[in-house]
DOTORMAR-383031 format. One record per residue (C-alpha): x, y, z; residue in one letter; residue number from 1. Coordinates in nm, 3 decimals. Example, Ala and Ser with C-alpha at 12.3 -4.5 7.8 and 13.67 -1.06 7.14 Angstrom:
<zavos>
         x         y         z   residu   num
     1.230    -0.450     0.780        A     1
     1.367    -0.106     0.714        S     2
</zavos>
This chain:
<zavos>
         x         y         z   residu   num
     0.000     0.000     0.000        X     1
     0.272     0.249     0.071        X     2
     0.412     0.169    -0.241        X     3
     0.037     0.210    -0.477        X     4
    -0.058     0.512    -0.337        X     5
     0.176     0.722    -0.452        X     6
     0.265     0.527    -0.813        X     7
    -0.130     0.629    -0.837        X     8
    -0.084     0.976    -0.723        X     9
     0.199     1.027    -0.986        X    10
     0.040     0.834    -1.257        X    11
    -0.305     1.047    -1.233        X    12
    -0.095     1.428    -1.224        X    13
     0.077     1.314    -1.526        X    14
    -0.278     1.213    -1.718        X    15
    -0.403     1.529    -1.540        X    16
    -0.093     1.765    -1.676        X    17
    -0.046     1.602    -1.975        X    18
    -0.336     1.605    -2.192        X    19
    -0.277     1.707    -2.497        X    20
     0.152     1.580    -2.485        X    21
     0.224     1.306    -2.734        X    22
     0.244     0.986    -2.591        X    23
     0.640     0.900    -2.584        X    24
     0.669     1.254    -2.383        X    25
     0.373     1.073    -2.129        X    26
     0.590     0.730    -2.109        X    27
     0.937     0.889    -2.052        X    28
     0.729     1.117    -1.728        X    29
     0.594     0.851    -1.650        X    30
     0.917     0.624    -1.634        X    31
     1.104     0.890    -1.466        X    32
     0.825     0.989    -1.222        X    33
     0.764     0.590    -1.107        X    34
     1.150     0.588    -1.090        X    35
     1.164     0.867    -0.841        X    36
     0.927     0.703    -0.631        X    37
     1.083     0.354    -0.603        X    38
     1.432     0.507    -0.495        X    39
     1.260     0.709    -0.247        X    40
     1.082     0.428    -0.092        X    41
     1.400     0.227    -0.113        X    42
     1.567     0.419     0.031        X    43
     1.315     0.481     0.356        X    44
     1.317     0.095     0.362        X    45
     1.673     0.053     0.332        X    46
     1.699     0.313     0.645        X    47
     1.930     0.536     0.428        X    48
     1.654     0.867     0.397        X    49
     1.793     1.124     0.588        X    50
     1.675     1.075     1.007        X    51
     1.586     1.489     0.954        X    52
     1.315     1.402     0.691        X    53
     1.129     1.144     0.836        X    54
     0.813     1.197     1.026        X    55
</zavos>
């Protein structure tokens, strides 16, 4: 669940923003964006994310 919500999040703001962008332009945001989120979460799970940033 931690990891779905926010894949979902990202995935509906780039359908939301990009309307309109051709579709490559959607899959590379949409690589990048899923991207960002795995390392984040890998790297709260890994207990590497900054002690100063967590709640």
């Amino acid at each position: 669940m931690e990891l779905l919500v926010p894949a979902l999040i990202g995935v509906t703001l780039i359908w939301l923003i990009g309307r309109g962008v051709p579709w490559n332009a959607k899959l590379v945001t949409l690589a990048v964006t899923l991207a960002v989120i795995l390392l984040i979460v890998g790297l709260e799970r890994g207990g590497y994310w900054p002690a100063a940033l967590t709640r």
